[in-house]
N, CA, C and O atoms as a CHARMM CRD file, in Angstrom:
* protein
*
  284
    1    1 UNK  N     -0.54600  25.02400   6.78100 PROA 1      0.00000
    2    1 UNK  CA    -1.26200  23.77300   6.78600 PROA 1      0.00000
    3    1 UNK  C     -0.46800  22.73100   6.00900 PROA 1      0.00000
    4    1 UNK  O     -0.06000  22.96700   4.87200 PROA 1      0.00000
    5    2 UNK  N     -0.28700  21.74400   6.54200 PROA 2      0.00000
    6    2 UNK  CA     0.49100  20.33200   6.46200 PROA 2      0.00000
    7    2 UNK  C     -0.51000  19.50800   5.38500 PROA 2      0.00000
    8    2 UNK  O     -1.49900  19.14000   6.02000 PROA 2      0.00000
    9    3 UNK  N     -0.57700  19.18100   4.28200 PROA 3      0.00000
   10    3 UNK  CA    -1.00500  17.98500   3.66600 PROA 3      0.00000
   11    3 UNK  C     -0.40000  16.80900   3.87200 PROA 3      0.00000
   12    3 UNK  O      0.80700  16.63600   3.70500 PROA 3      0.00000
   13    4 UNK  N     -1.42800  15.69600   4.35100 PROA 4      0.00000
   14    4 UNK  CA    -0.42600  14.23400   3.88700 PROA 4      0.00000
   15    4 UNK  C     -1.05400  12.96000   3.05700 PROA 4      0.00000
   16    4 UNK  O     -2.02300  12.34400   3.50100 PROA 4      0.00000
   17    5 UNK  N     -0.73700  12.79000   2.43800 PROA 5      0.00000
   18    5 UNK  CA    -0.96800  12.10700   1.24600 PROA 5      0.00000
   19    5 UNK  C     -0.52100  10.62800   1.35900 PROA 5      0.00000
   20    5 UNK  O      0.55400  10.30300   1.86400 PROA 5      0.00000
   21    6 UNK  N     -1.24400   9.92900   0.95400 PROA 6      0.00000
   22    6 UNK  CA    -1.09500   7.94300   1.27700 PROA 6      0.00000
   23    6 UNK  C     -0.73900   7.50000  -0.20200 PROA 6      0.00000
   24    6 UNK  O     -1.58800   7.88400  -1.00600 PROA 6      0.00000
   25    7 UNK  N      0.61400   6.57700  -0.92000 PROA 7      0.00000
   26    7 UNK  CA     0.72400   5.63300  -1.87300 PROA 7      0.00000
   27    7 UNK  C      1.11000   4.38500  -1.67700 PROA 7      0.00000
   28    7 UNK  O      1.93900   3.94800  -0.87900 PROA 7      0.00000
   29    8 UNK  N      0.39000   3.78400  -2.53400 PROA 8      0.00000
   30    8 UNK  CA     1.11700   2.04000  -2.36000 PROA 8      0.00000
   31    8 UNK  C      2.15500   2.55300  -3.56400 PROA 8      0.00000
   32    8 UNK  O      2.03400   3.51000  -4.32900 PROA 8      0.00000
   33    9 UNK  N      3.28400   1.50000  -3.43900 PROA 9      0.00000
   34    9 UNK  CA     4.31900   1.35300  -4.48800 PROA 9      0.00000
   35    9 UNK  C      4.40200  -0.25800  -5.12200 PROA 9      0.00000
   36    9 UNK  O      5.22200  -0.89500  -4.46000 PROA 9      0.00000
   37   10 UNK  N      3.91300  -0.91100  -5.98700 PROA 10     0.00000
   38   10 UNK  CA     4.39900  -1.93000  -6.69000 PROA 10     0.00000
   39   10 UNK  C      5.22600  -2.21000  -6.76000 PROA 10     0.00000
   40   10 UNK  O      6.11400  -1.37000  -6.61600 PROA 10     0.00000
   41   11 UNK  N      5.61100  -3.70400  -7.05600 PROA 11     0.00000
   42   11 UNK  CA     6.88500  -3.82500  -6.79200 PROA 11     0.00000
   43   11 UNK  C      7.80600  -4.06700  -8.55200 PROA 11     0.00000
   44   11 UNK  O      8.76700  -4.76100  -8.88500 PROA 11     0.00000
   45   12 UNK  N      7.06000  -3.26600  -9.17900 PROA 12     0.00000
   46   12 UNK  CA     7.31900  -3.15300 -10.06100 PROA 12     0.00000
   47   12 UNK  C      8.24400  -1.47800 -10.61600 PROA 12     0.00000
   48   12 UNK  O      9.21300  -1.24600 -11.33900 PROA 12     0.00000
   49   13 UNK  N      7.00800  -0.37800  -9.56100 PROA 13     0.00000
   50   13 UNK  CA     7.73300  -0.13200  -9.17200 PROA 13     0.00000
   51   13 UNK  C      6.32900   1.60800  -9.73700 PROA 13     0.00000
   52   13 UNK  O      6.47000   2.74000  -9.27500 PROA 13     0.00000
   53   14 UNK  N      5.70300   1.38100 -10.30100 PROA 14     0.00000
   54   14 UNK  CA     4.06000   2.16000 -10.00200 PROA 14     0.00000
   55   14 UNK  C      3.91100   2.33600  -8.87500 PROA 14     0.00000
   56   14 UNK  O      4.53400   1.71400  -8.01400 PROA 14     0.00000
   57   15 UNK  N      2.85700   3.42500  -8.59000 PROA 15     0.00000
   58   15 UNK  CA     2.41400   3.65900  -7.53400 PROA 15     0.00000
   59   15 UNK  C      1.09700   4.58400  -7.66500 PROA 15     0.00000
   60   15 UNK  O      0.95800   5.19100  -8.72700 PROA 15     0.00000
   61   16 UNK  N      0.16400   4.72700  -6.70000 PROA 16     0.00000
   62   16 UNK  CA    -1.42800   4.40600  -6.96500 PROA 16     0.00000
   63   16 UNK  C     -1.65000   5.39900  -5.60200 PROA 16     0.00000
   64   16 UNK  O     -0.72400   5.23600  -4.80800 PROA 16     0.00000
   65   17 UNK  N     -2.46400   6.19700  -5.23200 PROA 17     0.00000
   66   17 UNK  CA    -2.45100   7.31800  -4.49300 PROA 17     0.00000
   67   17 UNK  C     -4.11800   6.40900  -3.49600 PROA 17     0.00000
   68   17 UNK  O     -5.16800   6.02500  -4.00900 PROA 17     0.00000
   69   18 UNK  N     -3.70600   6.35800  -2.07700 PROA 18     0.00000
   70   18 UNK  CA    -5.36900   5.63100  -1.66500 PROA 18     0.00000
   71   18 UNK  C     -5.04300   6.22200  -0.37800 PROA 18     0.00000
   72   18 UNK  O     -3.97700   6.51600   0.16200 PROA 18     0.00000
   73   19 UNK  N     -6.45400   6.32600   0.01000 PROA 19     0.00000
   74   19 UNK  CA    -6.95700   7.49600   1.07100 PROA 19     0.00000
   75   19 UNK  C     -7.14500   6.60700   2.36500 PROA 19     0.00000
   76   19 UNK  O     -8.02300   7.03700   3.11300 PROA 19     0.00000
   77   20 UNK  N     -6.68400   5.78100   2.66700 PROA 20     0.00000
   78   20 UNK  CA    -6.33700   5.14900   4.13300 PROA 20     0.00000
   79   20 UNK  C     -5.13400   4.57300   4.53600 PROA 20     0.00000
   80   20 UNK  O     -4.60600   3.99200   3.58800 PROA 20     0.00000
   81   21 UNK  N     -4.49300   4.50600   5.56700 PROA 21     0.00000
   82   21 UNK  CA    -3.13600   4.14200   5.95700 PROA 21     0.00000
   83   21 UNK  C     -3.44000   2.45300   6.19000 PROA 21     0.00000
   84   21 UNK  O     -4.57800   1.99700   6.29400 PROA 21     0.00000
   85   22 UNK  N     -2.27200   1.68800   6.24500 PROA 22     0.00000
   86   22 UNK  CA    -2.24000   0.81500   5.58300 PROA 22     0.00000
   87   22 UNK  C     -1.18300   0.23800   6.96200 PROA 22     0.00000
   88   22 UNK  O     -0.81400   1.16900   7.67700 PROA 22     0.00000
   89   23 UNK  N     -0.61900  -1.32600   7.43900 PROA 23     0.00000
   90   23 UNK  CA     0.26600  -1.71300   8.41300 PROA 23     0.00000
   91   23 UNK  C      0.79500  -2.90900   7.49900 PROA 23     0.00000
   92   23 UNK  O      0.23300  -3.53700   6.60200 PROA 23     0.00000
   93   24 UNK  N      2.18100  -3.00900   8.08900 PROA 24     0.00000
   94   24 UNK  CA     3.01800  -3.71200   7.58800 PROA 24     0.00000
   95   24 UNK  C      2.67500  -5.21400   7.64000 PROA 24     0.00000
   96   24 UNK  O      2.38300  -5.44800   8.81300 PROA 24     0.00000
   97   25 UNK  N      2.62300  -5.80900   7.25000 PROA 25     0.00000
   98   25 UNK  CA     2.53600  -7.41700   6.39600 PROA 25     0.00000
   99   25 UNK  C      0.77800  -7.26500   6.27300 PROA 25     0.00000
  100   25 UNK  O      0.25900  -8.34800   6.00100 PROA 25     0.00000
  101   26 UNK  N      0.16800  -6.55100   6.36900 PROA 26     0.00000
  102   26 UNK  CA    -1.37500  -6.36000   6.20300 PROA 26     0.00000
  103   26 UNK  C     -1.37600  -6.87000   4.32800 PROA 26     0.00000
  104   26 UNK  O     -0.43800  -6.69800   3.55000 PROA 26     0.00000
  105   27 UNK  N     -2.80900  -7.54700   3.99200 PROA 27     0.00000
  106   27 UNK  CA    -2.79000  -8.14800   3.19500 PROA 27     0.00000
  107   27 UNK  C     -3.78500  -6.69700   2.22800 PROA 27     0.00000
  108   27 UNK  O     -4.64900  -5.92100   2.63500 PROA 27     0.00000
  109   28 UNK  N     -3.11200  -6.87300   0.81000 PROA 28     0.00000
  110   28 UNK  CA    -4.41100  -6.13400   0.42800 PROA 28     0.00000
  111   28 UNK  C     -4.82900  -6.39800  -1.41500 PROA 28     0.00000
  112   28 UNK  O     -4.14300  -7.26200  -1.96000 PROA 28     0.00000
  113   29 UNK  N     -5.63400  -5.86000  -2.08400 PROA 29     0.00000
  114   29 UNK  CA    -5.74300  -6.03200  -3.45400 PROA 29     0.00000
  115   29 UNK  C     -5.22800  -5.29300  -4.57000 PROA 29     0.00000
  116   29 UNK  O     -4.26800  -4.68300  -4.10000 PROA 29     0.00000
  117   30 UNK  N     -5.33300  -5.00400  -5.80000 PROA 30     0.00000
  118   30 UNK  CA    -5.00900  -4.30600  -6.34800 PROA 30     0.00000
  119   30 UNK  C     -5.22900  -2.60000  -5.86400 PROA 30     0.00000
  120   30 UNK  O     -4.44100  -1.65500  -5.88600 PROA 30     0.00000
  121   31 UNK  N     -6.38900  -2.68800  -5.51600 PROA 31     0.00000
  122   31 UNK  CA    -6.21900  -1.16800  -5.05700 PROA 31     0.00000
  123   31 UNK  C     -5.61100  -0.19700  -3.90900 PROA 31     0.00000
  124   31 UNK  O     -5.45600   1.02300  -3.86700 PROA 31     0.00000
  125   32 UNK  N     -5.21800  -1.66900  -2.62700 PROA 32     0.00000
  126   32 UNK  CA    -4.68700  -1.13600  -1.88400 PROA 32     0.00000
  127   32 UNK  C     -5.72800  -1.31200  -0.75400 PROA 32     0.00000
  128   32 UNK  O     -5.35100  -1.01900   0.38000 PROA 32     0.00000
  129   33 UNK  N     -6.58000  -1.61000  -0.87200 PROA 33     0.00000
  130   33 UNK  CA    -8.08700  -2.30200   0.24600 PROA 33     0.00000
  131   33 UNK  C     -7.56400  -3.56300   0.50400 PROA 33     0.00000
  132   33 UNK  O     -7.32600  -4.54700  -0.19500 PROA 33     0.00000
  133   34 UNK  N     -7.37300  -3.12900   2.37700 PROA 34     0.00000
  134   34 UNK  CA    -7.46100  -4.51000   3.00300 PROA 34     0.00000
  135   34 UNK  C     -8.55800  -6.11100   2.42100 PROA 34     0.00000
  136   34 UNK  O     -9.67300  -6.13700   1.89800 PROA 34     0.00000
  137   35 UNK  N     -7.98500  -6.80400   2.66000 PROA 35     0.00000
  138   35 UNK  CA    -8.40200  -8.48500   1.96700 PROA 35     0.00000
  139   35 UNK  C     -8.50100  -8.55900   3.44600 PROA 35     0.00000
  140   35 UNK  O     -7.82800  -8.09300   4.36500 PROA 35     0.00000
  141   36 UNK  N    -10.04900  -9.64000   3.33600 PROA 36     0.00000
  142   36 UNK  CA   -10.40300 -10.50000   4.42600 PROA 36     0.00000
  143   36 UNK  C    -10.14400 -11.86400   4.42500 PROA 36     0.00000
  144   36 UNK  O    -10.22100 -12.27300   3.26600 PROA 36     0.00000
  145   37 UNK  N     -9.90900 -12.63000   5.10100 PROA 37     0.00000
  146   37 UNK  CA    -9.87200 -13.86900   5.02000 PROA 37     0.00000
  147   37 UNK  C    -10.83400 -14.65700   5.11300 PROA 37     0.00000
  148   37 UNK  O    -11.81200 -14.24700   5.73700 PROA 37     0.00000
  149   38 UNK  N    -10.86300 -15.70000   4.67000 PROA 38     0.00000
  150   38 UNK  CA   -10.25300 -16.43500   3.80000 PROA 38     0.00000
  151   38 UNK  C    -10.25900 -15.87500   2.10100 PROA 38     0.00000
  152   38 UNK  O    -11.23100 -15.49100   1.45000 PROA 38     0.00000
  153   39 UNK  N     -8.89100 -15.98100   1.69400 PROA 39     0.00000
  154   39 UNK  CA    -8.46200 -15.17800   0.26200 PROA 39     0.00000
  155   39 UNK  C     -9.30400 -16.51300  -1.10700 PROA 39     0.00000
  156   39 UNK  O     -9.43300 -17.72700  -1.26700 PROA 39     0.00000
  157   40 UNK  N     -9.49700 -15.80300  -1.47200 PROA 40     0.00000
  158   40 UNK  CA   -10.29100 -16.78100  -2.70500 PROA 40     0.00000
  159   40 UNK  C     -9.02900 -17.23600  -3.70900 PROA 40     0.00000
  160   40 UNK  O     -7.93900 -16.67800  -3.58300 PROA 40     0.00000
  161   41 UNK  N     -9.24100 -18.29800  -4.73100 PROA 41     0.00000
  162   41 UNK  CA    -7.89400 -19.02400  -5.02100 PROA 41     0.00000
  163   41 UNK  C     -7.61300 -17.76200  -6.45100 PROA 41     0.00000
  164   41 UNK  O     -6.41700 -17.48700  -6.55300 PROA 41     0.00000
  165   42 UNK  N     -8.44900 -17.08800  -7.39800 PROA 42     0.00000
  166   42 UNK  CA    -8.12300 -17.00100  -8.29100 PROA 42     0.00000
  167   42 UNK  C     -8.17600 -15.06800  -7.95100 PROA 42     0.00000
  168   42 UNK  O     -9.03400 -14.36700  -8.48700 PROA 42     0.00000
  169   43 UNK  N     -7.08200 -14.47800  -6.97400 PROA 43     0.00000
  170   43 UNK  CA    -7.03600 -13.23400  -6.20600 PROA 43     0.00000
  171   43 UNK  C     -5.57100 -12.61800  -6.36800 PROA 43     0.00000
  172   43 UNK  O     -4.65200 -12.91000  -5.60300 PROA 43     0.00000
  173   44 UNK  N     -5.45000 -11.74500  -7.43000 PROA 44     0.00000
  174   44 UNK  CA    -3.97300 -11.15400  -7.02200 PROA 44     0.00000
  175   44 UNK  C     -4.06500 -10.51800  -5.64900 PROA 44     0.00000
  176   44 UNK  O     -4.75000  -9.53200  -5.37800 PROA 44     0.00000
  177   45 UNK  N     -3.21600 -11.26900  -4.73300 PROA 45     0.00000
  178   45 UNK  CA    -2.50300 -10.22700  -3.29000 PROA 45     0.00000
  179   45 UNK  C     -1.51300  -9.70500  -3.31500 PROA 45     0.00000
  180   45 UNK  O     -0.55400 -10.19300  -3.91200 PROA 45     0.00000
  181   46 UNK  N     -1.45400  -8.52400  -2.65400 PROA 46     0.00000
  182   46 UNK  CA     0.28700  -7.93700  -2.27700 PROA 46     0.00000
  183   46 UNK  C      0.10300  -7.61700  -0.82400 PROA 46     0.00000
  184   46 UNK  O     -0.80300  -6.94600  -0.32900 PROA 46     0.00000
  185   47 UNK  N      1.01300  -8.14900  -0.27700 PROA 47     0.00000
  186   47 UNK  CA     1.49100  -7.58600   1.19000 PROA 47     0.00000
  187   47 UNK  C      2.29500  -6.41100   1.39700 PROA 47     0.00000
  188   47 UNK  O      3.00600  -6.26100   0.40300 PROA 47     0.00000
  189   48 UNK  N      2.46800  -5.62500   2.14600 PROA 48     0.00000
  190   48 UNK  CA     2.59300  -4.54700   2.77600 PROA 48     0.00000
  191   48 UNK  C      3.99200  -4.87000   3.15800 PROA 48     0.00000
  192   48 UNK  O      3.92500  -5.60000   4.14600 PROA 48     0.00000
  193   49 UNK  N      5.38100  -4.63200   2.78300 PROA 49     0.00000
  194   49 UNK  CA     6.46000  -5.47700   3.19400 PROA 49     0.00000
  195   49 UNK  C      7.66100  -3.59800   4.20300 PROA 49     0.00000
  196   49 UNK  O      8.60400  -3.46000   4.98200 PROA 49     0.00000
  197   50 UNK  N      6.67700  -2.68200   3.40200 PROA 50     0.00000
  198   50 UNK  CA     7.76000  -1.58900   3.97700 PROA 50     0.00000
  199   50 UNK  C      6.54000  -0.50500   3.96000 PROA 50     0.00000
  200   50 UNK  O      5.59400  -0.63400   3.18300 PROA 50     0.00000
  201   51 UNK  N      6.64500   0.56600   4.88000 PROA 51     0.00000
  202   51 UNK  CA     6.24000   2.15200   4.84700 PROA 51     0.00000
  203   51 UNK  C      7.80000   2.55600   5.09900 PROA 51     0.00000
  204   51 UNK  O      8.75800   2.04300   5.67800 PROA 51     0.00000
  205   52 UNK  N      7.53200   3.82500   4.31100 PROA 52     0.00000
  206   52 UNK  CA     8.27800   5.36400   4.67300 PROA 52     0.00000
  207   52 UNK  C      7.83700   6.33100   4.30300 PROA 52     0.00000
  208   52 UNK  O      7.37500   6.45300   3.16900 PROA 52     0.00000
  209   53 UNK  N      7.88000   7.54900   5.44200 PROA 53     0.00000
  210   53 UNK  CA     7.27100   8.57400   4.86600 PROA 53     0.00000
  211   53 UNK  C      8.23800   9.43100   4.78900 PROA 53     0.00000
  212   53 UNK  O      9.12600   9.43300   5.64200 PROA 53     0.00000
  213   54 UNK  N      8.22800  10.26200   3.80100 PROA 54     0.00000
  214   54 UNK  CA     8.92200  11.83600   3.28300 PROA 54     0.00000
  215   54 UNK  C      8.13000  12.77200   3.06200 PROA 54     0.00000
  216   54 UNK  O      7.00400  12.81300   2.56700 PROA 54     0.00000
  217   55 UNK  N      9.29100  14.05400   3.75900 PROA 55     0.00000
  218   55 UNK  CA     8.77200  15.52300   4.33700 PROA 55     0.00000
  219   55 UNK  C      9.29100  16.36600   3.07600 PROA 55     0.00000
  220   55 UNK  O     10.44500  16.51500   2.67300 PROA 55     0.00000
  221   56 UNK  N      8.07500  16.87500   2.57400 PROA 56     0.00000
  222   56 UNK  CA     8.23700  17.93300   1.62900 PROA 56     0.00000
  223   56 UNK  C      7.56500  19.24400   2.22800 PROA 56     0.00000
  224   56 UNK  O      6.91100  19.29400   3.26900 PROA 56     0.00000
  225   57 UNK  N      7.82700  20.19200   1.45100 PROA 57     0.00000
  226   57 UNK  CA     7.49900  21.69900   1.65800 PROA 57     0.00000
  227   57 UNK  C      6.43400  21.60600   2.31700 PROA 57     0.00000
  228   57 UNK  O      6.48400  21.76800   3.53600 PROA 57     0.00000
  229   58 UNK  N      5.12200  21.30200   1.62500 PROA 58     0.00000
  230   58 UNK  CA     3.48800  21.24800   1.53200 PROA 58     0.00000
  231   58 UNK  C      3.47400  20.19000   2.55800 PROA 58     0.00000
  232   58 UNK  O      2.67700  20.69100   3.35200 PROA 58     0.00000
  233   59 UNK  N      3.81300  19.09300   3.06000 PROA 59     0.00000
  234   59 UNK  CA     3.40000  18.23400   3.69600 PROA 59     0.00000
  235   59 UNK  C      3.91000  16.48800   3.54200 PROA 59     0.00000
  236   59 UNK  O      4.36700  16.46400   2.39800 PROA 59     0.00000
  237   60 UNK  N      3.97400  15.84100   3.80400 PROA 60     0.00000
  238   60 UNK  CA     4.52500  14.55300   3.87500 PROA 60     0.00000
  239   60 UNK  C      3.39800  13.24600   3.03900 PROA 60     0.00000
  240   60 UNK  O      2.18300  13.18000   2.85200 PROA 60     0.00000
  241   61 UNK  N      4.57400  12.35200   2.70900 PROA 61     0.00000
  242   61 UNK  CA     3.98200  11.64700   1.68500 PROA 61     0.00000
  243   61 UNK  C      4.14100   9.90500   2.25000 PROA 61     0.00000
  244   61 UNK  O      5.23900   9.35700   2.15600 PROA 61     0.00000
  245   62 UNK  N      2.87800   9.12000   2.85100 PROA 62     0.00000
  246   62 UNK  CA     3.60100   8.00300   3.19100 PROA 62     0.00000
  247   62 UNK  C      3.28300   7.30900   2.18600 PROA 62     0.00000
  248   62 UNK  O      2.24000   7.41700   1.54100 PROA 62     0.00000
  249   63 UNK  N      4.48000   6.29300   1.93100 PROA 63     0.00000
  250   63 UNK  CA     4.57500   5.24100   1.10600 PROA 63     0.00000
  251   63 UNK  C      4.72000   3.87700   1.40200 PROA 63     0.00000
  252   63 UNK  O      5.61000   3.50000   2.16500 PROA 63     0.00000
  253   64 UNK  N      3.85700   3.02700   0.82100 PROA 64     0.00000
  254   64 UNK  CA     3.64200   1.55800   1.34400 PROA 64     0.00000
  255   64 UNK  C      3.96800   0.80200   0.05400 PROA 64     0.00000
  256   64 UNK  O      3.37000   0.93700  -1.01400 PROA 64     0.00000
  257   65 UNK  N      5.45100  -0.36500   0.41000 PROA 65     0.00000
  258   65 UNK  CA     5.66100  -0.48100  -0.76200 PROA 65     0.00000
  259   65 UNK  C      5.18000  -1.93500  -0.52900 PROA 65     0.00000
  260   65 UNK  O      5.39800  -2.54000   0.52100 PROA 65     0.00000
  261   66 UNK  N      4.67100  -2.32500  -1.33000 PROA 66     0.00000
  262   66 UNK  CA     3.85400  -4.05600  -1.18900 PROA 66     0.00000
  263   66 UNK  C      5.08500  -5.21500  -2.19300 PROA 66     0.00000
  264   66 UNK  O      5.97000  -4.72900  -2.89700 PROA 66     0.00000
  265   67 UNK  N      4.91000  -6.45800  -2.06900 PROA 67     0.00000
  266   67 UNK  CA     5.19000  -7.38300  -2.79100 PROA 67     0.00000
  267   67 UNK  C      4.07400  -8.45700  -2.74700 PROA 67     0.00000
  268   67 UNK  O      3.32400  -8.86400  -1.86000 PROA 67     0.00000
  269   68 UNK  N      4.26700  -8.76700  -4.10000 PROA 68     0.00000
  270   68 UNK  CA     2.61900 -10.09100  -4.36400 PROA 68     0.00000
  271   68 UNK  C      2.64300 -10.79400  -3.77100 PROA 68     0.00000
  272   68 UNK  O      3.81500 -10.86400  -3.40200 PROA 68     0.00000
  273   69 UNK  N      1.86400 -11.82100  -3.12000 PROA 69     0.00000
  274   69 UNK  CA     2.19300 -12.70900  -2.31900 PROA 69     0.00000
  275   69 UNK  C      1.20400 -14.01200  -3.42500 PROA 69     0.00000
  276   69 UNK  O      0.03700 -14.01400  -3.81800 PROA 69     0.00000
  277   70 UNK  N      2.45900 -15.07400  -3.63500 PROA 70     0.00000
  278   70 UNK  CA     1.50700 -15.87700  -4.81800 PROA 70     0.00000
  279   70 UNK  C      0.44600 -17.28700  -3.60900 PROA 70     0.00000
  280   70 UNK  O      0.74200 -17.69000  -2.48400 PROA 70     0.00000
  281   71 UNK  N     -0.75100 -17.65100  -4.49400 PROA 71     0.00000
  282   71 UNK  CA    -1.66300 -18.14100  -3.98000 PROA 71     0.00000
  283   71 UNK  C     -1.27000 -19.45900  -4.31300 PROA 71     0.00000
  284   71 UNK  O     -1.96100 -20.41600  -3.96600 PROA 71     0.00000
């Protein structure tokens, strides 16, 4: 049995383990939950700028690496 496991990566350079897959320039919050629009003015965002996933023993790991997007 295959595990696969979901992280955002900061662009700092942290990373935060969240249980739904995620698409590239998709907008989201600190936790990694899609943002609806219209974004409110006083809202840290990060966009979704890369995935890759890597194959380990146990199962594969995708990674979504975001950058902030300033308001």
């Amino acid at each position: 049995m295959r595990l696969m496991s979901r992280e955002i990566v900061f662009p700092e350079g942290d990373s935060q383990e969240i249980p739904h897959p995620l698409a590239v320039n998709q907008l989201v919050d600190l936790n990694g939950y899609p943002l609806e629009l219209p974004l409110r003015r006083r809202q840290i965002v990060y966009r979704v700028r890369k995935i890759t996933t890597s194959s380990h023993r146990n199962g594969e790991v995708v990674s979504y690496y975001l950058e902030q997007v300033p308001l």
